[in-house]
N, C-alpha and C positions, 0 to 999 in steps of 0.2 A: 498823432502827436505832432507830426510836422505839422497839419494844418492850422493847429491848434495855434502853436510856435510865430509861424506864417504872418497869422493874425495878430499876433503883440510885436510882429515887427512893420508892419504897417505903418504906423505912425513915426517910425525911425528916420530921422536927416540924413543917415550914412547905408548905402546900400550894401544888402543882404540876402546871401543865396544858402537855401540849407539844400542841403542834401540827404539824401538817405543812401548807404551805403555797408557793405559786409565789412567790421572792422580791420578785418585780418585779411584784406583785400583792399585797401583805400586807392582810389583812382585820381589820385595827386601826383603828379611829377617829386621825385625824387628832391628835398633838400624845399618844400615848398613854402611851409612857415616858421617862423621866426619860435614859435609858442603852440606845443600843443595839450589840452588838456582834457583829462578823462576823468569822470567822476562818479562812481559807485559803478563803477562795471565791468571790473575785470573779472568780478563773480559771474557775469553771465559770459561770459565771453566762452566757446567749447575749447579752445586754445588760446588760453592770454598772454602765452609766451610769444604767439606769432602775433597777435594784435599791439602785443609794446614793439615789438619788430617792425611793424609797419609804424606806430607811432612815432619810432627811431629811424626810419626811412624820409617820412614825408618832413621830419624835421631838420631843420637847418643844423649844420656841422658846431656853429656852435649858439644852437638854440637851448630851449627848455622843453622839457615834459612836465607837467605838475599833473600828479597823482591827485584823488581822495578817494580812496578805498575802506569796502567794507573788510573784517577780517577775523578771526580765530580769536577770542577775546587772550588776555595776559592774566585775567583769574580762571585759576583753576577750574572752581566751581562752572562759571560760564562757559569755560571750551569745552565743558562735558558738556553741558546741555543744550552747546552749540551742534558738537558732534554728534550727539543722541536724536537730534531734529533737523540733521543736516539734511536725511533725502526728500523731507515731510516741505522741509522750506524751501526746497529745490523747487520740487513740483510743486506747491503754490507760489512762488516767485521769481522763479528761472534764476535765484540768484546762489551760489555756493559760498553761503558765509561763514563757513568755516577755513576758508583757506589763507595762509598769510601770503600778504600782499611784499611786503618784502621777500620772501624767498623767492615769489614768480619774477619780482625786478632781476634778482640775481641771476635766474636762467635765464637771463634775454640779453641783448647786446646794452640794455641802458646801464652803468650805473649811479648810483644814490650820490647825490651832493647833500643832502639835507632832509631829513625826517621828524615826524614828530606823530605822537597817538593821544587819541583822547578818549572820552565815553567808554573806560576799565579797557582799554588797547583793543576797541571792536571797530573804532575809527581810524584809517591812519592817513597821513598825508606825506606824500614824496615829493620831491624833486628830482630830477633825474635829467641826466645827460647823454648822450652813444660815448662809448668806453671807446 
């Protein structure tokens, strides 16, 4: 995926380093960016509580986290049959899309400035600040 990555920033005017790294281990100095953003993966994450902790670490005191998280649908019908194919869809996609992405905000040091959900509340998007 990095290489991949690598290659469509090739052509780029502004210079760019990816990195590959454990999220819940980031090797950023403390307070490092202005902006950090994470997008569909706190489902995979084995503790996404310590991974927003690091994203609330490496981020400036008074930066952003912007979320977009998969999550537990708000119809009925869909979080059962989210829940009923939650281990099936683990292990074909490492991702646990049953779990709500706000409540993992709440155990963590970030809180919510602004949310919003879409696709019956299976999408959600945050904003988020260190409390």
């Amino acid at each position: 995926m990095l290489a991949r990555a690598a290659g469509r920033l090739d052509d780029r005017p502004r210079e760019t380093t990816l990195h590959e790294m454990d999220a819940q281990e980031l090797a950023f100095p403390d307070d490092s960016f202005e902006t950090v953003v994470s997008s569909l993966s706190t489902c995979t994450f084995p503790d996404p509580v310590e991974a927003l902790s690091e994203m609330g670490r490496v981020c400036a005191p008074d930066g952003r986290i912007l979320l977009l998280e998969y999550g537990r649908s708000s119809v009925r019908a869909i979080a059962r049959f989210q829940d009923w194919r939650a281990d099936s869809h683990f292990e074909k996609h490492s991702c646990r899309w049953n779990r709500n992405p706000l409540d993992i905000v709440a155990r963590s040091p970030l809180a919510v400035v602004e949310t919003s959900s879409a696709f019956l509340g299976i999408i959600t998007t945050i904003e988020a600040r260190l409390k």
